[in-house]
C-alpha positions as CSV (number, residue, x, y, z in Angstrom):
1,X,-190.9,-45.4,-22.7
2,X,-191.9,-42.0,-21.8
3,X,-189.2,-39.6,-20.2
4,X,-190.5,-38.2,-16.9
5,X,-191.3,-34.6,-16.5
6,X,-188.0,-32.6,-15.1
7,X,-190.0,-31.6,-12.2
8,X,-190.6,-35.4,-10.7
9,X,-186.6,-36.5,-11.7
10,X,-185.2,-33.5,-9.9
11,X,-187.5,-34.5,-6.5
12,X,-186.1,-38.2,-6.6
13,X,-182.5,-37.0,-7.1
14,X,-182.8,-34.2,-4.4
15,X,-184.1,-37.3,-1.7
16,X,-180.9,-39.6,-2.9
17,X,-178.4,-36.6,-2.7
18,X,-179.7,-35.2,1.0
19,X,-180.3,-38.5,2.1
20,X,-181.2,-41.0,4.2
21,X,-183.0,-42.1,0.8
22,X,-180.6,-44.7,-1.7
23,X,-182.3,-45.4,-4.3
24,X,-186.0,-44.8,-5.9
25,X,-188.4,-45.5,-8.3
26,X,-191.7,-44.2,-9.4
27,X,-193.9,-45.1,-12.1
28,X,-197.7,-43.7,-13.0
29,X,-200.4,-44.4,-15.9
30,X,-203.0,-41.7,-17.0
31,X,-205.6,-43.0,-19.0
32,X,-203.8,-46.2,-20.0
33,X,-200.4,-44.4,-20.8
34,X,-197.3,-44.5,-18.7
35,X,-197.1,-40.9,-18.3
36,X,-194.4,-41.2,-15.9
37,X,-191.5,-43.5,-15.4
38,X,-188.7,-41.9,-13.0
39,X,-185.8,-43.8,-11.0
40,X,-182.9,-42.3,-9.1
41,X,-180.2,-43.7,-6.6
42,X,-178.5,-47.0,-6.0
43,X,-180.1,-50.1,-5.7
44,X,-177.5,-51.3,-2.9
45,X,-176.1,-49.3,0.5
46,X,-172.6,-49.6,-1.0
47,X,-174.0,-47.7,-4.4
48,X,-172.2,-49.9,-6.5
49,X,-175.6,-50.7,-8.3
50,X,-177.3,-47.9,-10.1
51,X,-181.3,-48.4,-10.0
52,X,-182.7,-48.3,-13.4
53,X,-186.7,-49.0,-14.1
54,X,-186.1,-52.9,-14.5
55,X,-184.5,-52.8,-10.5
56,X,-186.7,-54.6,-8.3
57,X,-187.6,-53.9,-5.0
58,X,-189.0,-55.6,-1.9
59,X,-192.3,-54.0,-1.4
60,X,-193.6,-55.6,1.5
61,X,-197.3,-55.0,2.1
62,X,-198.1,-53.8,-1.2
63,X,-198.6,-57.5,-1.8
64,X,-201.9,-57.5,0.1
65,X,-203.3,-55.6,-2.9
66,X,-202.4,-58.2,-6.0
67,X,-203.5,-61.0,-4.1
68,X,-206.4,-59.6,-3.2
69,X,-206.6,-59.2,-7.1
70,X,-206.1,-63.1,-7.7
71,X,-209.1,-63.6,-5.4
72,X,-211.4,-61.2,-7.1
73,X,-210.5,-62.6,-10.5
74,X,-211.8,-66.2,-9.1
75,X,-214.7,-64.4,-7.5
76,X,-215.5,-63.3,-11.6
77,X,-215.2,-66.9,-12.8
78,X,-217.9,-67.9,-9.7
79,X,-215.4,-69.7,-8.3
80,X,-215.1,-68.2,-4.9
81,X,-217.8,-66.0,-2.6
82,X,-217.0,-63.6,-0.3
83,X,-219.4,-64.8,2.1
84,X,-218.9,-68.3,2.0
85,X,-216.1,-70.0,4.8
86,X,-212.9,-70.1,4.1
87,X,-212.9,-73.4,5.7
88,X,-215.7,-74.7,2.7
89,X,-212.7,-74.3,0.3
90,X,-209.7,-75.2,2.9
91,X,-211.6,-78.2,5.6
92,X,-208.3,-77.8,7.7
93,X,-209.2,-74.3,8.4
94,X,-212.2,-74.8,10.4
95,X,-210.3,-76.4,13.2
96,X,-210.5,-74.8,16.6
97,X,-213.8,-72.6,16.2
98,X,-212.4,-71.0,13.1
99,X,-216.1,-72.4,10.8
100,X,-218.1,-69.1,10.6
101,X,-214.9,-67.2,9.0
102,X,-215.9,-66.1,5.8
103,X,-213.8,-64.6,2.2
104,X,-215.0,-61.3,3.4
105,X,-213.7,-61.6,7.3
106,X,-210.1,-61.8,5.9
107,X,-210.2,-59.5,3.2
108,X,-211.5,-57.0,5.2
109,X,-208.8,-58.1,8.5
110,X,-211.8,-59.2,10.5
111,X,-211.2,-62.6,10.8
112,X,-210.1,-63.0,14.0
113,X,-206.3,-64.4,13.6
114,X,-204.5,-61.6,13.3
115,X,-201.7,-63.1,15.0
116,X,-198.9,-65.5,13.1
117,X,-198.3,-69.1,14.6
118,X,-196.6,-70.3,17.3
119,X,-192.8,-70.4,16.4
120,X,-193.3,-68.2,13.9
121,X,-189.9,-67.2,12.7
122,X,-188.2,-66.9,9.3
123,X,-187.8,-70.5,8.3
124,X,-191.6,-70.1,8.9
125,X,-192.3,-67.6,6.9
126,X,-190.9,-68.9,3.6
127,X,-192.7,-72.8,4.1
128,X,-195.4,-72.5,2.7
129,X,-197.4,-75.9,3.7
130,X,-196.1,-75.3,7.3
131,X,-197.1,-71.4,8.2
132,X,-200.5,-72.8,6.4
133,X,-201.3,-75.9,9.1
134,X,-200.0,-73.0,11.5
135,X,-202.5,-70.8,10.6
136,X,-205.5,-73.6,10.4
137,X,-204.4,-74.6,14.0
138,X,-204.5,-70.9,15.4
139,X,-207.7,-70.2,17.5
140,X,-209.8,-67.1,17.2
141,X,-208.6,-64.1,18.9
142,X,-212.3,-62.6,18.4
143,X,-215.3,-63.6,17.0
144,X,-215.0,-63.0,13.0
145,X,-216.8,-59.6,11.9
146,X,-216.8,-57.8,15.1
147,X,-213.5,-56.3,15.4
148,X,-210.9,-55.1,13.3
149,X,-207.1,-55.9,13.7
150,X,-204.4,-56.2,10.4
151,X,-203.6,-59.5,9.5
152,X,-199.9,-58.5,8.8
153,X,-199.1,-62.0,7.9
154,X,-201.7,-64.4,7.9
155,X,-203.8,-62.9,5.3
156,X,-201.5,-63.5,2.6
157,X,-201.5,-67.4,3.4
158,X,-205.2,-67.6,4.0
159,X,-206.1,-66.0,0.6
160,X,-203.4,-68.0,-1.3
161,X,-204.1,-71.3,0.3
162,X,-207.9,-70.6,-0.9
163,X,-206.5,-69.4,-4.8
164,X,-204.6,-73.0,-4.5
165,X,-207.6,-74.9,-3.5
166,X,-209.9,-73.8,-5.5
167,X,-207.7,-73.3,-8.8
168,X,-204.8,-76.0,-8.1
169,X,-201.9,-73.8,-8.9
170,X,-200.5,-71.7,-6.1
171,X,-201.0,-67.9,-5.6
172,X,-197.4,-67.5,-7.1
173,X,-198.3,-69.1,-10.3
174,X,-201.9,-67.6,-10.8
175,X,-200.7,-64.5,-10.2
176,X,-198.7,-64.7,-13.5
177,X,-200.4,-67.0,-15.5
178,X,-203.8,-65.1,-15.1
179,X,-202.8,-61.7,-14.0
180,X,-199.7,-60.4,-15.3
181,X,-199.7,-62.2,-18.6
182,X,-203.0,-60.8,-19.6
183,X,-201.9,-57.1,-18.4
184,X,-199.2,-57.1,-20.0
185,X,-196.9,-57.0,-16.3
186,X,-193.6,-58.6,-16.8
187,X,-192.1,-57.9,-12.7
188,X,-194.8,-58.4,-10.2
189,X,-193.4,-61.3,-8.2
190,X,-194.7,-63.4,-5.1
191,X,-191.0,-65.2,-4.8
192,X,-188.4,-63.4,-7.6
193,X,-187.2,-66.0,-9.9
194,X,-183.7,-67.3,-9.4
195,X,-182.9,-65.8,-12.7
196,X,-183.8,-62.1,-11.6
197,X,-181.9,-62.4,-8.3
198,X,-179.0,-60.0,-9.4
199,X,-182.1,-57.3,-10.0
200,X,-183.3,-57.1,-6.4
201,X,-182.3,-53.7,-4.6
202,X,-181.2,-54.1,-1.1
203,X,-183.4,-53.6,1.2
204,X,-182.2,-51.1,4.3
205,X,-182.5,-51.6,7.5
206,X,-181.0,-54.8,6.4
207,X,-182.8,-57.8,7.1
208,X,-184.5,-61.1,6.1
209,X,-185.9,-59.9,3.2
210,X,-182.2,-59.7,1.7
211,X,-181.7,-63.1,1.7
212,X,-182.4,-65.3,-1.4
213,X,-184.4,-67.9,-0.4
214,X,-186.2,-65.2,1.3
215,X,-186.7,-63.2,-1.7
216,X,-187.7,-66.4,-3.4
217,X,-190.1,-67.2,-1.0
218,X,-194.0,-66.4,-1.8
219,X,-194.9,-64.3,1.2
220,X,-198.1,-62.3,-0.4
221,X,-198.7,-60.5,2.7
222,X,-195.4,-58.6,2.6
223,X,-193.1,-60.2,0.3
224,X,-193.7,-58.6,-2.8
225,X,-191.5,-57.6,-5.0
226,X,-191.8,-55.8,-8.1
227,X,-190.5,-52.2,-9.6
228,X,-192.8,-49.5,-10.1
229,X,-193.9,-49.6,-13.2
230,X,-195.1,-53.0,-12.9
231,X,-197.4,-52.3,-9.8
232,X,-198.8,-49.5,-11.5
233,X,-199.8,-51.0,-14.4
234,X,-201.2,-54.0,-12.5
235,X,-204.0,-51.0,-11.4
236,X,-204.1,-49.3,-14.6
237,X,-205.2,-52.3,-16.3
238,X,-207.0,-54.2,-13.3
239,X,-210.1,-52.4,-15.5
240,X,-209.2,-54.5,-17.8
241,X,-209.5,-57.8,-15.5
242,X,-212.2,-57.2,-13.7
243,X,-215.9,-55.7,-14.9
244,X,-217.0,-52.6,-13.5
245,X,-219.0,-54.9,-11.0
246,X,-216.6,-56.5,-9.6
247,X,-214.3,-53.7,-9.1
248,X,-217.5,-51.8,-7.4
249,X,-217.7,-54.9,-4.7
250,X,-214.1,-55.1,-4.1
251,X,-214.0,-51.6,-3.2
252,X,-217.1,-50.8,-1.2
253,X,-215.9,-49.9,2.4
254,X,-216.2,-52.8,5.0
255,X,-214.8,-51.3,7.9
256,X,-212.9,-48.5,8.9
257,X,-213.0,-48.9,13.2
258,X,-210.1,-48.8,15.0
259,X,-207.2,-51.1,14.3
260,X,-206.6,-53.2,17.9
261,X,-203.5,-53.9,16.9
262,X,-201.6,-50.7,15.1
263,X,-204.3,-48.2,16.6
264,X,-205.1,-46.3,13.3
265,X,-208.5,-46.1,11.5
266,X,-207.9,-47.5,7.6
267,X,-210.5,-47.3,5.3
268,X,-210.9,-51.2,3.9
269,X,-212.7,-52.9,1.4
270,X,-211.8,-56.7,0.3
271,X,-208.4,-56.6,0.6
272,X,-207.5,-53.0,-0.5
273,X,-206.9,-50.2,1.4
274,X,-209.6,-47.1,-0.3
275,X,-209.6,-43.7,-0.7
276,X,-206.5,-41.2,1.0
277,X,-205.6,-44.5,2.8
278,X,-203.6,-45.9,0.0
279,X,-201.2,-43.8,-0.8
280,X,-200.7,-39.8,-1.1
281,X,-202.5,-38.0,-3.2
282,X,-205.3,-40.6,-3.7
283,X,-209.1,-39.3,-4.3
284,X,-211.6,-40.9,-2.6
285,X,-212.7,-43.3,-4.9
286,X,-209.0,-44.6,-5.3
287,X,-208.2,-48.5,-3.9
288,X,-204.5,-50.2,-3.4
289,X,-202.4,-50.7,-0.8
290,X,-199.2,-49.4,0.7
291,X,-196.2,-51.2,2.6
292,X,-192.6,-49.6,4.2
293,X,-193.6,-45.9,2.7
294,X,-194.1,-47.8,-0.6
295,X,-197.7,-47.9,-2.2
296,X,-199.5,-48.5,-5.4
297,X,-203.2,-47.3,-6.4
298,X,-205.8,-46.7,-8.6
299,X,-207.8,-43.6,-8.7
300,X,-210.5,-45.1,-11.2
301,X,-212.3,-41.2,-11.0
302,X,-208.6,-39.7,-12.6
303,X,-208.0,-42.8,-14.9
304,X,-205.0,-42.9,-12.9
305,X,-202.7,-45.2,-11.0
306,X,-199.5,-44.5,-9.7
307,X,-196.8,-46.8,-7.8
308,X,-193.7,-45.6,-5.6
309,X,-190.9,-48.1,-4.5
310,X,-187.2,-47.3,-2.6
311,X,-185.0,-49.3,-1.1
312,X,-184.6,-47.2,1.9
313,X,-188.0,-48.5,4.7
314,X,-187.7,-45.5,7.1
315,X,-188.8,-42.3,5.0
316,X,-192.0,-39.8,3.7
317,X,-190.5,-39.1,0.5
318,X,-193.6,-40.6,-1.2
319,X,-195.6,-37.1,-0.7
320,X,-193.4,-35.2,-2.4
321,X,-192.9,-37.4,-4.8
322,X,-196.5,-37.9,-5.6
323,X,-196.4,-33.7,-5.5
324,X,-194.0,-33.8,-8.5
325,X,-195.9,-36.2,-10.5
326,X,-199.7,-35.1,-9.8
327,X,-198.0,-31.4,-11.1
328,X,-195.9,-32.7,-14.3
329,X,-198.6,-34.0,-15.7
330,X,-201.1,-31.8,-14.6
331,X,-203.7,-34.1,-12.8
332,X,-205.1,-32.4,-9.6
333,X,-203.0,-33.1,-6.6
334,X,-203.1,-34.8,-3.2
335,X,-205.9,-34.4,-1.0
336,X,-205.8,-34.2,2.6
């Protein structure tokens, strides 16, 4: 493995030693070569653990980009349209009006159940078969297409629940069998194996996501975890994956109104955030996704991807972070 310019270690170290930061991790790829791979801090509040580049971390919404991935790779193999409804591949789904939502409508978090289920707590959350006959018995909160509101939760379940139909194996599985294998990616999880528990940073604020059959969950919508080298070369080899077609279709923009629900504009394609929206110092053409002040992109224009984790939710350090790297390996720098 590469040692990361002095530059980028001395910017994680500074964060850990002022604080409130505990421990980090950042990882990029320039033209298919880790260029960086950079960790600093404790993987636990106590800092009994030291992070190293094999720590994992819980990387919430950063999910939402590799299972969009999973999609697009059945979308390749003709398996699955974007424009056809979701309810052609999952029947249950069309209950209560729910028949003209399309692939597209949730990709893009214009489907119009935004909201989770009724109940919807943790024990929710990590069973599977019931959050999914939650989510085919939730009415539309608008008609599909015409607004635009972030399905925090419910797109992760939708677009698994239509990998598992049409494939047989669930997201969790597909995502390794016919994702990370083929890239290469040995810690990009939806649900950490039992035997990788010990490798999972705390996550502070504590909260659910610290518990193990949490963790072991698959939550694609914001239960991902992975370390930062494996997220960043899921995008520097998604090239790899997916033709140049494919990747042009996932990434053209399908809507960037006003969020109704977190009242921000976000550039969106199918089920990545694009351009400066996923993550600092992205060019326009870039695609990925962020979560908790962690993100992971492409910049296909740069031959670039680069992927931030920590431990600690409540933070900015990724900007100067993604400073330090964008300037040790001499790649032009954020744009804002």
């Amino acid at each position: 493995m590469p040692r990361a310019a002095e530059q980028v270690q001395q910017v994680l170290e500074k964060f850990v030693a002022d604080g409130p930061e505990i421990g980090l991790q950042v990882a990029a790829y320039l033209e298919g070569e880790l260029v960086v791979d950079a960790w600093a801090g404790h993987a636990d509040p106590g800092r009994t653990r030291p992070v190293d580049g094999q720590t994992l971390f819980t990387a919430s919404s950063t999910g939402k980009g590799p299972a969009a991935s999973c999609i697009h790779l059945l979308a390749e193999r003709g398996l699955v349209d974007y424009g056809t409804p979701v309810c052609a591949y999952w029947p249950e789904f069309a209950a209560r009006g729910k028949t003209g939502v399309t692939v597209r409508h949730v990709l893009s978090h214009t489907a119009g159940v935004p909201k989770p289920p009724e109940g919807f707590d943790t024990a929710m959350l990590i069973d599977w078969p019931r959050m999914c006959a939650g989510i085919a018995d939730l009415p539309l909160s608008f008609e599909p297409g015409t607004r635009t509101a972030y399905h925090n939760y419910t797109y992760g379940y939708i677009v698994g629940e239509i990998v598992r139909r049409v494939d047989g194996r669930p997201i969790a599985q597909f995502l390794q069998d016919e994702v990370c294998r083929p890239q290469g990616v040995d810690s990009l999880f939806f649900g950490v194996p039992p035997s990788e528990l010990e490798r999972v940073a705390t996550r502070v604020p504590d909260n659910e996501f610290n518990r193990p059959e949490v963790r072991q969950a698959c939550i694609p919508s914001s239960g991902l975890i992975t370390n930062a080298r494996s997220l960043a070369r899921h995008y520097a080899r998604l090239p790899n994956l997916l033709s140049p077609e494919r990747i042009a279709i996932a990434t053209e923009l399908q809507t960037d109104a006003m969020d109704e629900l977190w009242h921000v504009r976000v550039k969106r394609g199918l089920g990545y955030r694009l351009g400066d929206d996923t993550g600092p110092g992205a060019g326009p053409r870039a695609f990925g996704h962020v979560g908790a002040a962690m993100f992971g992109y492409l910049d296909p224009e740069r031959q670039f991807a680069l992927a931030f984790m920590k431990n600690y939710i409540d933070s900015t350090a990724g900007w100067d972070v993604a400073r330090a790297v964008y300037a040790s390996i001499q790649v032009r720098g954020e744009r804002n």
